[in-house]
MIFILO-308390 format. One record per residue (C-alpha): residue number from 1; residue in three letters; x, y, z. Coordinates in steps of 0.05 Angstrom, whole numbers, plus 32768, in hexadecimal, padded with zeros to 4 digits. Layout:
<recs>
i	aa	c1	c2	c3
NUM	ALA	X	Y	Z
...
</recs>
This chain:
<recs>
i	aa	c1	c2	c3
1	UNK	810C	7F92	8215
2	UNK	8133	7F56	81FF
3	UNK	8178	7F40	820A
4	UNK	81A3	7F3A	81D2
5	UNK	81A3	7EEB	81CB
6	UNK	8152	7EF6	81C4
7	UNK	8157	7F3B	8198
8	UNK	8146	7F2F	8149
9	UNK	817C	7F43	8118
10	UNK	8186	7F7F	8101
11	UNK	8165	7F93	80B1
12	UNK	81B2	7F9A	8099
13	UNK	81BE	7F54	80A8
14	UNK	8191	7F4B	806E
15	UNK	81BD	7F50	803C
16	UNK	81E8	7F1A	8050
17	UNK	81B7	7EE3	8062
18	UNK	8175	7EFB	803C
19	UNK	8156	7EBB	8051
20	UNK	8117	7EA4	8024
21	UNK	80EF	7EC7	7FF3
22	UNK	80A8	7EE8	801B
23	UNK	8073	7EC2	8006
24	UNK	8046	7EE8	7FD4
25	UNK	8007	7EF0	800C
26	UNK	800E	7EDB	8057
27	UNK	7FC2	7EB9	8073
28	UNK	7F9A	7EDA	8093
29	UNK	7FB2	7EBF	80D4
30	UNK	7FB9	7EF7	8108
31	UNK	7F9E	7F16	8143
32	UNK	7F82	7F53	8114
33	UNK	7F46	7F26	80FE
34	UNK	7F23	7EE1	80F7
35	UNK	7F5B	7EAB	80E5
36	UNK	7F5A	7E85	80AD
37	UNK	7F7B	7E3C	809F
38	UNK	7FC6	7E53	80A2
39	UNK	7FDE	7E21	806D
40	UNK	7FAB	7E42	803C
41	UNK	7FB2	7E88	8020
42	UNK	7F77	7EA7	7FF9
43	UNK	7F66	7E86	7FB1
44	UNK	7F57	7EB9	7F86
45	UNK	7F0F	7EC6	7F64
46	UNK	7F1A	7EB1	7F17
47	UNK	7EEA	7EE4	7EF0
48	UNK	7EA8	7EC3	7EF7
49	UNK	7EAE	7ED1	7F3E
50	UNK	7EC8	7E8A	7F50
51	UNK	7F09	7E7C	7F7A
52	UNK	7F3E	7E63	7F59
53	UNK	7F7F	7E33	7F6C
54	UNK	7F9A	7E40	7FB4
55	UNK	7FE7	7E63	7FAB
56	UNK	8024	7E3D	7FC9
57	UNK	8019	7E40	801B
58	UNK	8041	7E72	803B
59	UNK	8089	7E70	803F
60	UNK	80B5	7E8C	8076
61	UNK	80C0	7ED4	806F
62	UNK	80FA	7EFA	8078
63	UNK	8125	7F07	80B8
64	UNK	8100	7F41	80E5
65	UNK	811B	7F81	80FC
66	UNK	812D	7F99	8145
67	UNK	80F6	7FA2	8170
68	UNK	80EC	7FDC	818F
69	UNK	810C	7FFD	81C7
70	UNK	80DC	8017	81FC
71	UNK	80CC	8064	81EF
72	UNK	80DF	809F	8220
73	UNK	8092	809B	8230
74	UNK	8075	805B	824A
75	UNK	8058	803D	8217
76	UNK	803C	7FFB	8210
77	UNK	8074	7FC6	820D
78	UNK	8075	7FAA	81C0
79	UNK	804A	7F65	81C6
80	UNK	8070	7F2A	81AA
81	UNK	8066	7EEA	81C6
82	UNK	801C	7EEA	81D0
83	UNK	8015	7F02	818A
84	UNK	8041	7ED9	8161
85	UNK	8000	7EAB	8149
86	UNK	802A	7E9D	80FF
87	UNK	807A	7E88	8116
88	UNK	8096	7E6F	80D7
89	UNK	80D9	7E87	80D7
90	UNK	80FA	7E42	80ED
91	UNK	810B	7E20	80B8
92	UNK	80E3	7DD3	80B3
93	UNK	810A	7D98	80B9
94	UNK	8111	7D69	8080
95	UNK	80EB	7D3D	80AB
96	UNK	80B3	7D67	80B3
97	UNK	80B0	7D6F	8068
98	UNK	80AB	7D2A	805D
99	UNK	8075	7D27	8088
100	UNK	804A	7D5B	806C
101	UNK	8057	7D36	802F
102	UNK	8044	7CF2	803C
103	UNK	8001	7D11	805F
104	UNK	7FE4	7D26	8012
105	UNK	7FB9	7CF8	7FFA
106	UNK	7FCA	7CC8	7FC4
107	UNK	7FAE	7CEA	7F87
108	UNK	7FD2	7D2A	7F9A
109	UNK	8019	7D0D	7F9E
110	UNK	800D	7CDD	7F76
111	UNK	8054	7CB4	7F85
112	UNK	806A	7C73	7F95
113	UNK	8082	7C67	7FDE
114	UNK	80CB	7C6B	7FE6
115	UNK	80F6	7C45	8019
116	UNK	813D	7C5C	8011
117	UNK	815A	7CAA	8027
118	UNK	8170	7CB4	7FDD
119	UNK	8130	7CA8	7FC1
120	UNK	8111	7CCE	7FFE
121	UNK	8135	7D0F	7FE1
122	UNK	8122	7D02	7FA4
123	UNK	80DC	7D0F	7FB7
124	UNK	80EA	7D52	7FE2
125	UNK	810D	7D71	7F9C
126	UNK	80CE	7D58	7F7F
127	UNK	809A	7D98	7F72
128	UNK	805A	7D7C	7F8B
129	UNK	801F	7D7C	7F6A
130	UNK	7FFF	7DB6	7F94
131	UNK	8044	7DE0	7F77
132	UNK	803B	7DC3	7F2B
133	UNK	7FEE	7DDC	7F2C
134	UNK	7FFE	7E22	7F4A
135	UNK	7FD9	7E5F	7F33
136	UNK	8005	7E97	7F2A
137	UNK	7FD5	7EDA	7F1A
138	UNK	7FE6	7F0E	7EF7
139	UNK	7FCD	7F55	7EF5
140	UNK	7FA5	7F62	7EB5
141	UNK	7F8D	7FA4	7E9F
142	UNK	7F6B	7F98	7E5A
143	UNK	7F21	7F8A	7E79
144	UNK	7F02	7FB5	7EB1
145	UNK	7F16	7F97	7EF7
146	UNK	7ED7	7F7A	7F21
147	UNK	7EC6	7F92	7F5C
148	UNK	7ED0	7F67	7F9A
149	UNK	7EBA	7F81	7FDB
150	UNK	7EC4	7FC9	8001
151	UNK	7EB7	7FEF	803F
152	UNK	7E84	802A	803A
153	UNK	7E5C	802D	807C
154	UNK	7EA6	8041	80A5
155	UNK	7EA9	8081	8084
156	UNK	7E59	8090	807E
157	UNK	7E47	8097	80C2
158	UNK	7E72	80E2	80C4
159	UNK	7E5D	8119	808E
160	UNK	7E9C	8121	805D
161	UNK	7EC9	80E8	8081
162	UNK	7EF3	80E5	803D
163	UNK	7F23	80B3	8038
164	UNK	7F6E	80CD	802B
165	UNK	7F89	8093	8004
166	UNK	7F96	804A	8013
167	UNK	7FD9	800F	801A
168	UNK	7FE1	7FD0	8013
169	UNK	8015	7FAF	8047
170	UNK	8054	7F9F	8027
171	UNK	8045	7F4D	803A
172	UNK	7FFA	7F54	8017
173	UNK	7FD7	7F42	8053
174	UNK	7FA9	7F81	8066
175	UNK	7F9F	7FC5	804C
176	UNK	7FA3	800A	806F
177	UNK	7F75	8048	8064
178	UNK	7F81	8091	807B
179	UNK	7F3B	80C0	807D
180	UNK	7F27	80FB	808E
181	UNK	7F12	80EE	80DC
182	UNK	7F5A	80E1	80EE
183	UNK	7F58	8098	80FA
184	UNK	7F82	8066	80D6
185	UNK	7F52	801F	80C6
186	UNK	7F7C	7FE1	80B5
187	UNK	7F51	7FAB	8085
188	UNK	7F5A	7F5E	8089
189	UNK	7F50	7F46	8040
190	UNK	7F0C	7F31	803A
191	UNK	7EF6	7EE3	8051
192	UNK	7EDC	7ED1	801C
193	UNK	7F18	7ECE	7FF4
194	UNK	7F30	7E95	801D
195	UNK	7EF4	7E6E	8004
196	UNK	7EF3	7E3D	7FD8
197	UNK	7EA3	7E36	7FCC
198	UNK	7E8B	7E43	7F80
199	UNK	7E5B	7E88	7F8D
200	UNK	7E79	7EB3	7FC6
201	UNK	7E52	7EF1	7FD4
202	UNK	7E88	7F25	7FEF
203	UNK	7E75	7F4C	8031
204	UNK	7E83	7F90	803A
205	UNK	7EC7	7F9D	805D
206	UNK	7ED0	7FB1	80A3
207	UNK	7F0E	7FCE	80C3
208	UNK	7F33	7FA2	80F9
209	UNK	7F5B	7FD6	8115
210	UNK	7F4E	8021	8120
211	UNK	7F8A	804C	812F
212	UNK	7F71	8093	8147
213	UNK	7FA2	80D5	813B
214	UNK	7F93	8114	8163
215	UNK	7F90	8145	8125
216	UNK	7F9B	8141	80D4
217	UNK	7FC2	8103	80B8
218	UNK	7FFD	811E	8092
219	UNK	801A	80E0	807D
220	UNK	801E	8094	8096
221	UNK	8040	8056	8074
222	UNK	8047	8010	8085
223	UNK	808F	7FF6	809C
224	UNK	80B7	7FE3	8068
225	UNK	80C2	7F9B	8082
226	UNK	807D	7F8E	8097
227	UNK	806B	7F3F	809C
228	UNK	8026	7F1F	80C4
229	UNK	8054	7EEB	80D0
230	UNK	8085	7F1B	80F9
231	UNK	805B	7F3D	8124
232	UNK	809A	7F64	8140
233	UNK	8093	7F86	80F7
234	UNK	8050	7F92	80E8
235	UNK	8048	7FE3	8104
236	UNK	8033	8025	80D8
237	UNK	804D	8064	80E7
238	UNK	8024	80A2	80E4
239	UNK	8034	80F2	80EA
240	UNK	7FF9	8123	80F6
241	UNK	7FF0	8167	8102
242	UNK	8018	8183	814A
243	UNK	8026	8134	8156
244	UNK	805B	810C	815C
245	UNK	806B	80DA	8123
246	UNK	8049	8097	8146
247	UNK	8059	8057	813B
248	UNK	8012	8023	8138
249	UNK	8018	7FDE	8149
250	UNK	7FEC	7FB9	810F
251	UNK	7FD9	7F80	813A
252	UNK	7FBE	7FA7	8178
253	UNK	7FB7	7FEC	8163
254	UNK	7FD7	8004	8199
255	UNK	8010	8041	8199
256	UNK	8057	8019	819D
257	UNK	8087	8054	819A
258	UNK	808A	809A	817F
259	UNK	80C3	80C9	8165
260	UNK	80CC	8116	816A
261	UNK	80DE	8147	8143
262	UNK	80F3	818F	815A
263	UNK	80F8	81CE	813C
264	UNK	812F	8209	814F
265	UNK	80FE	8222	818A
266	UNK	8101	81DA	81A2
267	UNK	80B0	81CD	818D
268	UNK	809A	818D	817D
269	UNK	8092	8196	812E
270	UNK	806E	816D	8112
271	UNK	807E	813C	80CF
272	UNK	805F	8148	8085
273	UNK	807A	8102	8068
274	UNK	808C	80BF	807C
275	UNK	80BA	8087	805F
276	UNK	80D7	8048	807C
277	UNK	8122	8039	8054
278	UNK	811D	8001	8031
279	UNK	813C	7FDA	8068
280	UNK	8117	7FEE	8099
281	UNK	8147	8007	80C5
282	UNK	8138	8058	80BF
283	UNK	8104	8082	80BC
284	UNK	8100	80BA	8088
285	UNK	80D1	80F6	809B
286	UNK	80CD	8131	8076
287	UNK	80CA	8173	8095
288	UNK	80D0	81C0	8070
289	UNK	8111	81C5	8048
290	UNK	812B	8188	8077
291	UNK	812C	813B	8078
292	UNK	8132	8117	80BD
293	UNK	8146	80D3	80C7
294	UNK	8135	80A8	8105
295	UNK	8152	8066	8116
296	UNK	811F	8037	811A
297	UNK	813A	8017	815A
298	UNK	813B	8057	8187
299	UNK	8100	8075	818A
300	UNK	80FD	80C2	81A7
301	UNK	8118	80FB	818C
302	UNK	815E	80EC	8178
303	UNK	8162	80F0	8126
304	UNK	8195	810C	80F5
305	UNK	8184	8148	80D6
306	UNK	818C	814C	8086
307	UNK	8179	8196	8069
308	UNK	8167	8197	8019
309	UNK	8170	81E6	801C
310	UNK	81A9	820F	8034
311	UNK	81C8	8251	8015
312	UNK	818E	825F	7FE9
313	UNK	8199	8219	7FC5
314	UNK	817C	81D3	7FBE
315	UNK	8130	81BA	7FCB
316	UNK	8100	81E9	7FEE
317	UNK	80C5	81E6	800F
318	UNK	809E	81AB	8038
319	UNK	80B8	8168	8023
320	UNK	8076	8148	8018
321	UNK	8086	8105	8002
322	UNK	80C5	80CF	8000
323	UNK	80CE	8093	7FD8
324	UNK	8116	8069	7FD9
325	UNK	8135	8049	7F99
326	UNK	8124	7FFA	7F94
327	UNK	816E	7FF6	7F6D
328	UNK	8198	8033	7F84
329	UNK	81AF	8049	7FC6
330	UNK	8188	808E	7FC3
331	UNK	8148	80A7	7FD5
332	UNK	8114	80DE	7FAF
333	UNK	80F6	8111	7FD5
334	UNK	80B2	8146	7FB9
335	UNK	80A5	8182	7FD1
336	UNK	8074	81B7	7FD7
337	UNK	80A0	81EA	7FAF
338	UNK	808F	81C1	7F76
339	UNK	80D3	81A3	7F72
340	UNK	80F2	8158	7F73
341	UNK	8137	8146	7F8E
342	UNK	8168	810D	7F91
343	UNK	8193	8101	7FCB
344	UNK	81C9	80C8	7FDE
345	UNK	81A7	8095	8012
346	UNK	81DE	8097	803C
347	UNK	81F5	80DA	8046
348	UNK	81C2	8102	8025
349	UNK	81EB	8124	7FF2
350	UNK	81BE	814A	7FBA
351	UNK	81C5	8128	7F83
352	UNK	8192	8144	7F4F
353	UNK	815D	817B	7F4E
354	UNK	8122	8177	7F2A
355	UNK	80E3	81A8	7F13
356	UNK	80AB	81A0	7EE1
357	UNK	806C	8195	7F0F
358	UNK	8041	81D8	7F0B
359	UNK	8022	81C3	7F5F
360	UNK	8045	81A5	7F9A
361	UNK	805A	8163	7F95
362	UNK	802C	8132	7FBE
363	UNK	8048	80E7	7FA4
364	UNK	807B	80C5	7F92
365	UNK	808A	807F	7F79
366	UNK	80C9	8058	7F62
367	UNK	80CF	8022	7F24
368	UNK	80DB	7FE2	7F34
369	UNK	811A	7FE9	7F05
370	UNK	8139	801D	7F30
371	UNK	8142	8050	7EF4
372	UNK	8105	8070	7EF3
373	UNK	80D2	8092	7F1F
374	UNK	8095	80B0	7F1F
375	UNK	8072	80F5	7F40
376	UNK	802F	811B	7F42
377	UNK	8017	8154	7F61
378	UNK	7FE8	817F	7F73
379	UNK	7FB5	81A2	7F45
380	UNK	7FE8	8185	7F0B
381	UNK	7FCA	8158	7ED8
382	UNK	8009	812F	7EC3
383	UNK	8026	80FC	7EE6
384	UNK	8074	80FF	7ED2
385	UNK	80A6	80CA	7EC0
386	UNK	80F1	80D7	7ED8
387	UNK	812A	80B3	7EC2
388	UNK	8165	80B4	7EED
389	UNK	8190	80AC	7EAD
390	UNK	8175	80EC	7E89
391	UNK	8163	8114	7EC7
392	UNK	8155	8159	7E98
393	UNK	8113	814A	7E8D
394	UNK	80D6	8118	7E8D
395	UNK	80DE	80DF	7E63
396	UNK	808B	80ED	7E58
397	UNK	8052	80FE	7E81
398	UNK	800D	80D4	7E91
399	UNK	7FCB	8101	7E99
400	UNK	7F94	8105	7ECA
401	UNK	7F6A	8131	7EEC
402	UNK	7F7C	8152	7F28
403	UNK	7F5A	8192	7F42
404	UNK	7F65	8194	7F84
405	UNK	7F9D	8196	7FB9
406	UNK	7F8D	8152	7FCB
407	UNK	7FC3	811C	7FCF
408	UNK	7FAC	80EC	7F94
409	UNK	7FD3	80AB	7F99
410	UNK	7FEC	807B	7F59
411	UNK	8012	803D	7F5A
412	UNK	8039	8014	7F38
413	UNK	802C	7FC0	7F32
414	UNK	8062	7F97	7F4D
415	UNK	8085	7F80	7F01
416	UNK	8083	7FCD	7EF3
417	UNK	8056	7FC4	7EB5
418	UNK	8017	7FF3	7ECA
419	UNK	800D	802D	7EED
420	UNK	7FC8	8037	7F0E
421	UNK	7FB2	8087	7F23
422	UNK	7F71	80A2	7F37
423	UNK	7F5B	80E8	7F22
424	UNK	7F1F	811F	7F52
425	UNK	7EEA	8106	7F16
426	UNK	7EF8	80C6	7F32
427	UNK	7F19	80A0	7EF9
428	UNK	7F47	806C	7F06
429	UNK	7F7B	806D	7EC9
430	UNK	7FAD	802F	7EBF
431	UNK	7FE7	803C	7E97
432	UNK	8010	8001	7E72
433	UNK	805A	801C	7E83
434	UNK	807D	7FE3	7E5F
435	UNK	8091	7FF9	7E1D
436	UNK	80B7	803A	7E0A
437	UNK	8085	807A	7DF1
438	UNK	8091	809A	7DBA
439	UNK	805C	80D6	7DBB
440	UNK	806D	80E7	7E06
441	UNK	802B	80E4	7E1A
442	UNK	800E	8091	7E2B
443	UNK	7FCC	8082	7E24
444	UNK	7FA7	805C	7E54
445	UNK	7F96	8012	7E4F
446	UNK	7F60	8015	7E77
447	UNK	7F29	804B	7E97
448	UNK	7EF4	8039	7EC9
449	UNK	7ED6	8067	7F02
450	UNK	7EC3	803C	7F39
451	UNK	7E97	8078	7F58
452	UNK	7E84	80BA	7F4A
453	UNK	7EAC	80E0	7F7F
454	UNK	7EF6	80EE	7F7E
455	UNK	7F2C	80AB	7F7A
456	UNK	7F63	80CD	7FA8
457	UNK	7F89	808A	7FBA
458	UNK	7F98	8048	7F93
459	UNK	7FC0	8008	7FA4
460	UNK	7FD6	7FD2	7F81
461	UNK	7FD9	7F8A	7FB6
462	UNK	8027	7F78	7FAF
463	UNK	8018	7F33	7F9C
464	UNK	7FCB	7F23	7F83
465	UNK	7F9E	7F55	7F4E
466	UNK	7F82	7F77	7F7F
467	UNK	7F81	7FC7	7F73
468	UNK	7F63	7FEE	7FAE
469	UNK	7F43	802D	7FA4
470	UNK	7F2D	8060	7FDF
471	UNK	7EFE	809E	7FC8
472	UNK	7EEA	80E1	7FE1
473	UNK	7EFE	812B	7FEA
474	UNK	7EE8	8163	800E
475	UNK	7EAE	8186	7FF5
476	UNK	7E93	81D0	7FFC
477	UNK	7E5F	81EB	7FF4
478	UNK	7E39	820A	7FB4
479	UNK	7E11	824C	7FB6
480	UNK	7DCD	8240	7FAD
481	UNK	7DA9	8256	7F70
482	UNK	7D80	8299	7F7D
483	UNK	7D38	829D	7F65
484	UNK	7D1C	82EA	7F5D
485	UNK	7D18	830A	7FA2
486	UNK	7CCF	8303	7FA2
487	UNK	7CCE	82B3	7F90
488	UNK	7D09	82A3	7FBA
489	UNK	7CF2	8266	7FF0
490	UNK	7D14	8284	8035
491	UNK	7D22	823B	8042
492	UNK	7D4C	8236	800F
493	UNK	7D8F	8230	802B
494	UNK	7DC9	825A	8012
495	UNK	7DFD	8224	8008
496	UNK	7DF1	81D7	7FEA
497	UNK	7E14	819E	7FE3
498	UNK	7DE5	8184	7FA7
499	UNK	7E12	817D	7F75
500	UNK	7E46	815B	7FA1
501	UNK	7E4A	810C	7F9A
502	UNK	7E64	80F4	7FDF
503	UNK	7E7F	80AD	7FD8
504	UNK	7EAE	80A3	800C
505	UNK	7ECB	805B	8009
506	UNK	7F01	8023	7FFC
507	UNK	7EF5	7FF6	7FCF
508	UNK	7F1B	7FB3	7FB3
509	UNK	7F1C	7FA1	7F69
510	UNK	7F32	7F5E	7F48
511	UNK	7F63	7F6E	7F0E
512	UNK	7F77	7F23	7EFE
513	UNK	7F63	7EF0	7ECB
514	UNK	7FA0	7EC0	7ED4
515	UNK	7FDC	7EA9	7EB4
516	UNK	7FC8	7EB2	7E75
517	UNK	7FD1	7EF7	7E53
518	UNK	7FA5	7EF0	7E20
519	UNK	7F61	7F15	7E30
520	UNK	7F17	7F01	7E16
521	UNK	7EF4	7F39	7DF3
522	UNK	7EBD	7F39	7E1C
523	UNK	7EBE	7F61	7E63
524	UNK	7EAD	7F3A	7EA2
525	UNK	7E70	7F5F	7EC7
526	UNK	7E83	7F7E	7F08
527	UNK	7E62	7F79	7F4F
528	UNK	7E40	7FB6	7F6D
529	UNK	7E49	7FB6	7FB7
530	UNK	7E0C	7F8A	7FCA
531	UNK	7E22	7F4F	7FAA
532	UNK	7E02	7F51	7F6F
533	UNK	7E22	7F4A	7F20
534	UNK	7E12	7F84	7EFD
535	UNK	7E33	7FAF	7EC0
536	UNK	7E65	7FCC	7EF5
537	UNK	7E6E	8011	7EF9
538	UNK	7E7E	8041	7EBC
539	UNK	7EB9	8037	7E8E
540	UNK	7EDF	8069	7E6A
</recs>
């Protein structure tokens, strides 16, 4: 453990000293994978399948939380020298600015040399000419996205290893998948994108990490703070079935620390949802008609205890998902009672109650804007809209198709403008949220169904186009179809799985044509995994 001259501050120091902005994608620099140039994050493919303008380089991120403390167990000490491959957090010199400066070749600063310290600041105000030519992308909806490169041959290998969903890291760097053999695979993004070469053919994906739970994944989420950059931060946490909620070190896949929960007969119980607070410094787990909170920087099995029922009132039933207010100091909380509630961040007082979902609520997601948020459930085809303002009822309702118990996952783009939901026939709907609706019912913008099985999980990357999809769902058996008892082949079996279209994998979509909002009328082709243009897959 470290003393306290060595220990990192603390997430509410935040809010004093919020230090600079995170850069929109760290490099792929890290121990997960094969490093790239560090100076150099990925230019993006333009839509003939060409990379475009490198972004600014990466900036220093923002101050890290505490580490953590050393477990009741013995666990693994956290690694932090050995791994810190990407320390930017010093601030550089004016010095070493200049120098970087004067290194570019002539064409690219394109300046006369300077002599005296007042003209020498003149030239650090100065945006240089990588900064004046930067490519900011935008996600754009009004064309079907193209299809990048995917992983398909992970989740193969084991009959009906259905993936349950799929998240970007808050800092863009890698993504995290959940499937059905209760392992947890972390994704570099994919080389090529860090290429600047005319015709890149995209490889499929492989996982860099594997994180292996002992039984069913409830729930897992990144940390809230996450930065490559800050090892010390990068960790997922992860609650399965008679298990302890663990906490996964992203950069070695090994178990850092683990917290406890306990029911009245002192059992280890275990959690049904997961949520960092937006600072980082607490853990939100959801439990049956209670929320527990653990401090991030003492693991074990201290926590405070907040019930959402008592005296026959408030929000039964599991709380199966959490989501915190961007704007507001309060947090929103599903269950499977079919009913919503509000509660004060800081003490948990109840603060509204909600019900209009005809299943159990599996997801919920926040507006940028802080005044609205968004819930599904299960075997429910409307996705509401809340608005904290007019909390009596939805504002309107989005529809898909959901069948199934299954936790299908939707998302909302940075700006707030689209929302992006899959559907069990394995449409992917995007939804421009922007304007007000009068008939209470949107339309979608866009329909495509990047495979024939069910879309359970979508993600939108925090700072590039990229949407990630992951696919799959359990499948059972049909009864055959009987002949006459004469013509019946006895090798016939009784159940069949012909009708079934298994298509278990993640995929990565480019959703991007630029700054420029205007859109051509003709649709880019898309690339079948292969790495071949085609027609792309089916459009609604």
């Amino acid at each position: 453990m470290k003393t306290s001259e060595e220990q990192l501050l603390v997430p509410d120091s935040l809010s004093s000293d919020p230090g600079p902005d995170p850069a929109p994608l760290p490099p792929q620099a890290s121990p997960r994978g094969k490093n790239t140039d560090p100076e150099r994050t990925p230019p993006p493919p333009d839509g003939d399948g060409q990379p475009g303008m490198s972004p600014d380089p990466v900036a220093a991120l923002a101050v890290s939380p505490e580490l953590w403390e050393e477990d009741a167990v013995s666990l693994p000490a956290p690694p932090v020298a050995e791994f810190s491959t990407l320390d930017k957090s010093s601030p550089r010199t004016e010095e070493q600015e200049l120098s970087e400066h004067a290194s570019l070749p002539a064409e690219e600063t394109d300046r006369p040399e300077v002599e005296t310290e007042e003209a020498l600041e003149d030239v650090v105000e100065e945006p240089t000419a990588f900064e004046e030519g930067d490519t900011i992308w935008n996600y754009s909806f009004c064309h079907p996205p193209r299809f990048l490169s995917g992983s398909w041959s992970e989740f193969s290998a084991q009959p009906e290893n259905f993936l349950k969903g799929c998240k970007w890291a808050p800092d863009g760097s890698c993504i995290l998948t959940n499937s059905a053999d209760n392992i947890l695979r972390i994704y570099n993004l994919p080389p090529e994108l860090y290429h600047e070469g005319k015709q890149v053919e995209y490889a499929e994906m492989a996982p860099v990490l594997r994180m292996m739970e002992g039984d069913t994944i409830y729930d897992y989420c990144w940390y809230s703070l996450m930065s490559s950059a800050q090892p010390d931060t990068s960790y997922v946490a992860s609650s399965s079935r008679e298990n302890p909620i663990h906490i996964w070190d992203a950069f070695t896949g090994e178990l850092r620390a683990s917290f406890r929960a306990y029911n009245h007969l002192d059992e280890l119980t275990a959690a049904h949802s997961l949520c960092f607070s937006p600072d980082g410094s607490h853990l939100f787990c959801g439990f049956n008609r209670t929320v527990r909170i653990f401090s991030t920087s003492r693991p074990g099995r201290d926590c405070e205890v907040r019930a959402t029922f008592a005296k026959k009132q408030g929000q039964s039933g599991i709380i199966s998902c959490i989501a915190f207010s961007p704007a507001q100091p309060l947090y929103a909380c599903g269950s499977y009672s079919c009913s919503l509630g509000l509660y004060a961040r800081e003490d948990g007082t109840p603060l509204a109650l909600f019900g209009g979902h005809q299943g159990g609520i599996t997801h919920l997601c926040f507006h940028p804007d802080g005044n609205r948020f968004f819930s599904g459930a299960r075997k429910d085809a409307e996705l509401l809209c809340w608005d904290l303002r007019q909390p009596g009822h939805p504002l309107w309702s989005l529809n898909r198709e959901v069948t199934t118990n299954q936790r299908i996952y939707f998302d909302l783009d940075p700006s707030g403008q689209f929302l992006v939901s899959g559907g069990t026939n394995g449409v992917v709907s995007v939804w421009d949220i922007s304007g007000s609706c009068d008939n209470g019912k949107p339309e979608p913008v866009l329909s495509f169904v990047p495979q024939q099985d069910c879309t359970n999980g979508v993600s939108l990357h925090p700072s590039l186009p990229l949407l990630a999809t992951a696919s799959g769902q359990r499948v059972f058996p049909e009864p055959t179809a009987s002949e006459d008892e004469g013509e019946q082949d006895p090798d016939l079996p009784l159940l069949s799985l012909r009708h079934s279209h298994l298509e278990c994998q993640l995929q990565l979509w480019w959703c991007g044509r630029g700054p420029d909002p205007s859109c051509p009328d003709e649709d880019q082709g898309q690339k079948e995994p292969g790495g071949t243009e085609g027609s792309g897959d089916e459009l609604i």
